[in-house]
C-alpha positions in Angstrom: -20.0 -2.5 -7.1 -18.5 -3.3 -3.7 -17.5 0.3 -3.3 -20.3 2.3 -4.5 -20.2 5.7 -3.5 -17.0 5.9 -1.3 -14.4 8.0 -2.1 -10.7 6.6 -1.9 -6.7 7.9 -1.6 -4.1 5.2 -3.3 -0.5 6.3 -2.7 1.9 4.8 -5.1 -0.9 4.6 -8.2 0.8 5.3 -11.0 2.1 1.6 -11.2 2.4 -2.0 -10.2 0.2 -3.0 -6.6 -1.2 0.6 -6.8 -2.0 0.7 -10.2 -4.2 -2.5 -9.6 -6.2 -1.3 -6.4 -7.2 1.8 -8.3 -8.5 -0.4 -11.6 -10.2 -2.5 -9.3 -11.7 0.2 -6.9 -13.1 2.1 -9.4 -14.6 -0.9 -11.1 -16.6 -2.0 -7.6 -17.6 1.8 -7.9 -15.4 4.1 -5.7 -14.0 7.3 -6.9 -10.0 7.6 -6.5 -7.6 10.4 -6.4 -4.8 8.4 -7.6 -1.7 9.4 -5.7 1.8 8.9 -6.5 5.7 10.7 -7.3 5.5 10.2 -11.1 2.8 12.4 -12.3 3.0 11.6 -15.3 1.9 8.0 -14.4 -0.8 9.3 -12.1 -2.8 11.3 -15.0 -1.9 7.8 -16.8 -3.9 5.8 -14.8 -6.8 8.9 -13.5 -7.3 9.2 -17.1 -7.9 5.4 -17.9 -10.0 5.1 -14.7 -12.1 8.4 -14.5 -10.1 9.5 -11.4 -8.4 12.6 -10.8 -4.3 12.6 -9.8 -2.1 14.1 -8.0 1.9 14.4 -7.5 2.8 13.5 -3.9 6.1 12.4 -2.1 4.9 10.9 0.7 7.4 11.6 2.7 6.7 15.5 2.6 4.2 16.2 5.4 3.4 19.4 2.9 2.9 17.2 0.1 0.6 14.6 2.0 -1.6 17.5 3.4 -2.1 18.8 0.1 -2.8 15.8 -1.2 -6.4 15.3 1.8 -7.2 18.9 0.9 -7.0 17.9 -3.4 -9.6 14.6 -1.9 -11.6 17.2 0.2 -11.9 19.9 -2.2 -13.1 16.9 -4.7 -15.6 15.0 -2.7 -15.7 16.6 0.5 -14.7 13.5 2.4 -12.4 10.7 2.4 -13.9 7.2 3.3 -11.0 4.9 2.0 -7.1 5.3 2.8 -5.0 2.7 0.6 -1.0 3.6 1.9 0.9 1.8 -1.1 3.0 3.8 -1.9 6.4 1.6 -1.1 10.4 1.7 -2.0 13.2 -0.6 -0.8 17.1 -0.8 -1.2 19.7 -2.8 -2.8 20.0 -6.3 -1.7 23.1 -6.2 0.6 24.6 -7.3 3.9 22.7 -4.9 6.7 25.6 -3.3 7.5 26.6 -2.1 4.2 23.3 -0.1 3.4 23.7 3.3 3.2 22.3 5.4 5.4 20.7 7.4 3.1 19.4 4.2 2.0 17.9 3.6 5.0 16.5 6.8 5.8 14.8 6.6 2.0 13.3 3.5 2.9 12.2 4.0 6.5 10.5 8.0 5.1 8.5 6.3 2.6 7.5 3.2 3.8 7.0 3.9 7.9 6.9 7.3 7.9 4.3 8.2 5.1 1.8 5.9 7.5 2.2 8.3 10.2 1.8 11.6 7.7 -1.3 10.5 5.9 -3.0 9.0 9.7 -2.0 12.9 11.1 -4.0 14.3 7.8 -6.6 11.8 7.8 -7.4 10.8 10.5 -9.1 13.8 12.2 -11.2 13.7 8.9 -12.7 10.1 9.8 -13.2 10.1 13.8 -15.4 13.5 12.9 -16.8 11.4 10.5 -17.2 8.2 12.5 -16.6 5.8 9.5 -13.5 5.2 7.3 -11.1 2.6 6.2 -7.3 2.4 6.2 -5.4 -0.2 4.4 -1.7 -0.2 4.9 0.3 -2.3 1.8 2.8 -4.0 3.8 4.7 -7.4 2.1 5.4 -11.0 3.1 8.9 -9.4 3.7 7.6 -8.5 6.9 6.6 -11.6 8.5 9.0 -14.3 6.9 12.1 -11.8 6.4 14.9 -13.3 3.9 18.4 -12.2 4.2 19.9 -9.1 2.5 16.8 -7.0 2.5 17.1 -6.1 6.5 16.2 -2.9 6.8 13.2 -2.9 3.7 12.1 -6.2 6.1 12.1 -4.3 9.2 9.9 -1.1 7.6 7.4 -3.9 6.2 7.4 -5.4 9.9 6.5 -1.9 11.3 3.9 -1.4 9.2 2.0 -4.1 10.3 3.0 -3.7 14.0 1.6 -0.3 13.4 -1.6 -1.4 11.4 -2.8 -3.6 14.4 -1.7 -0.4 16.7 -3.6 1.8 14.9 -6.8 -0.9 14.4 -7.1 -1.2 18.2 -7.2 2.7 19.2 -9.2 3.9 16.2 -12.0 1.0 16.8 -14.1 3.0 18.8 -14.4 5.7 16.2 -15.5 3.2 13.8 -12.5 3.0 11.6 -11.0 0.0 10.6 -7.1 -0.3 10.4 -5.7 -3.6 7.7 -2.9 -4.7 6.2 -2.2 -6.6 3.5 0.9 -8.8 3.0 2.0 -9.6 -0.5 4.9 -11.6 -1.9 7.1 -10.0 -4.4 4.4 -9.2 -8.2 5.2 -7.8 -11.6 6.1 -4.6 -10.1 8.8 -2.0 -10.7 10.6 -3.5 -7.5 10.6 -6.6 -8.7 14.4 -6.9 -9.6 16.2 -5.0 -6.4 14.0 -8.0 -4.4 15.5 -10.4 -6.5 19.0 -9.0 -6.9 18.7 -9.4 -10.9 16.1 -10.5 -12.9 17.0 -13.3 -14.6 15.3 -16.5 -15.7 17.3 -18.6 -13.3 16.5 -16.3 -10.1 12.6 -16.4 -10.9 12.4 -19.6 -11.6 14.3 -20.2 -7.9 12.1 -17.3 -6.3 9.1 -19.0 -7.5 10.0 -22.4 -5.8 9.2 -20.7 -2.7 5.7 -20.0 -3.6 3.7 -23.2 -3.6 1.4 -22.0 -6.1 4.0 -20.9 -8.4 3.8 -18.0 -9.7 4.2 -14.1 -8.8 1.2 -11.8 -7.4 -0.3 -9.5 -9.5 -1.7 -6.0 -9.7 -5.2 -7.5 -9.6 -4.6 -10.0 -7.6 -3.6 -7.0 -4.4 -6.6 -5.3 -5.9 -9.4 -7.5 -5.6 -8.0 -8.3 -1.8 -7.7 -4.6 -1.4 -11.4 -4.2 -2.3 -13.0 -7.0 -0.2 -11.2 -5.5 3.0 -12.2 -1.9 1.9 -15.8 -2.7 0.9 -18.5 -3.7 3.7 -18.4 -7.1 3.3 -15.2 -7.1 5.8 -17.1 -5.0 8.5 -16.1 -7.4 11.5 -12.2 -7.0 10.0 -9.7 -5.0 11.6 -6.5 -5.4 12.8 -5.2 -8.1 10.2 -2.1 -8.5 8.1 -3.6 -10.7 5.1 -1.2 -13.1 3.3 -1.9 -12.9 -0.3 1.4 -14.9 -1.2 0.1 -18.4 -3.1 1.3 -19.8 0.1 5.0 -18.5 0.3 4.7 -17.8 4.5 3.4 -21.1 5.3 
């Protein structure tokens, strides 16, 4: 029950990385308004969890402020911040994304940071306690060709986690990242290209322990940097890739 009595926003919930952190937060004991574009699969996983749900683009400031005042008007505060929520593009030479592409990718993986810290934020230095944990990827430290500008959003994320750690310190909130390599996730085949047996098994030579991440596996990190036990911790981009960025 690492997270006993906190109250927690996961964007992206309704599947893969997301749908892990919220199984796993509300086993350690945190309530959690599971966030995410498909509200179908939102109710899906509130309703297996005994959260509540909520239908948000993240890349709608309107959408991410009614999704703090559905928390609010729930628990009457917000003590954990999990930014999931994630998309990337077509594997391609850089110059051939679209820009549509790009803007997609840049409004819901950079962008969505800075909409949920303009919401949340204010909520946490009056409160003088909160955590923010920003899911970023492997992608963003040890880039690989033909995922450029998905590469460059993940590197921003982390530039701004360790931004955000060092100014929101003195208000006692602690800023994280954590870094996965590619899971069992919905975007596992635009990483890839295709998913085919040949491509994992040459995607998984990379990883020195072999296999993909899971859903529990970015859970149970989620929940140790979220909980108390990581008090001293802020600031970091955490690896949780079997070894991939060595």
């Amino acid at each position: 029950m690492r997270l006993e009595g906190k109250t927690a926003i996961v964007t992206g919930a309704g599947s893969g990385f997301g749908a892990g952190i919220a199984r796993v937060f509300s086993r350690e004991g945190a309530s959690v308004l599971v966030a995410d574009l498909n509200e179908e699969a939102a109710v899906a996983i509130a309703d297996e969890i005994g959260g509540a749900a909520i239908k948000t683009d993240v890349s709608n400031g309107a959408d991410v402020k009614a999704m703090a005042q559905a928390a609010l008007t729930q628990w009457g505060h917000i003590d954990i911040l999990v930014n999931n929520a994630g998309i990337t593009h077509q594997r391609g030479a850089l110059e051939d994304i679209s820009e549509e592409d790009f803007d997609r990718v840049m409004a819901v993986n950079a962008k969505s940071v800075y909409l949920t810290a303009r919401e949340i934020v204010p909520l946490m230095k009056a409160a003088r306690n909160g955590v923010i944990l920003n899911i970023a990827s492997t992608a963003g430290i040890s880039p690989r060709p033909q995922l450029n500008w998905y590469n460059a959003s993940k590197g921003w994320m982390i530039a701004a986690t360790k931004t955000m750690a060092v100014e929101l310190a003195p208000d006692q909130i602690r800023v994280n990242a954590l870094c996965p390599v590619a899971g069992e996730t919905p975007l596992l085949a635009s990483f890839m290209g295709e998913d085919t047996p040949e491509i994992r098994a040459k995607f998984l030579s990379t990883i020195p322990l072999g296999r993909f991440s899971t859903p529990q596996d970015i859970g149970e990190a989620s929940a140790f940097l979220c909980s108390d036990a990581a008090s001293m911790i802020t600031g970091v981009a955490l690896e949780v890739d079997g070894g991939r960025c060595i």
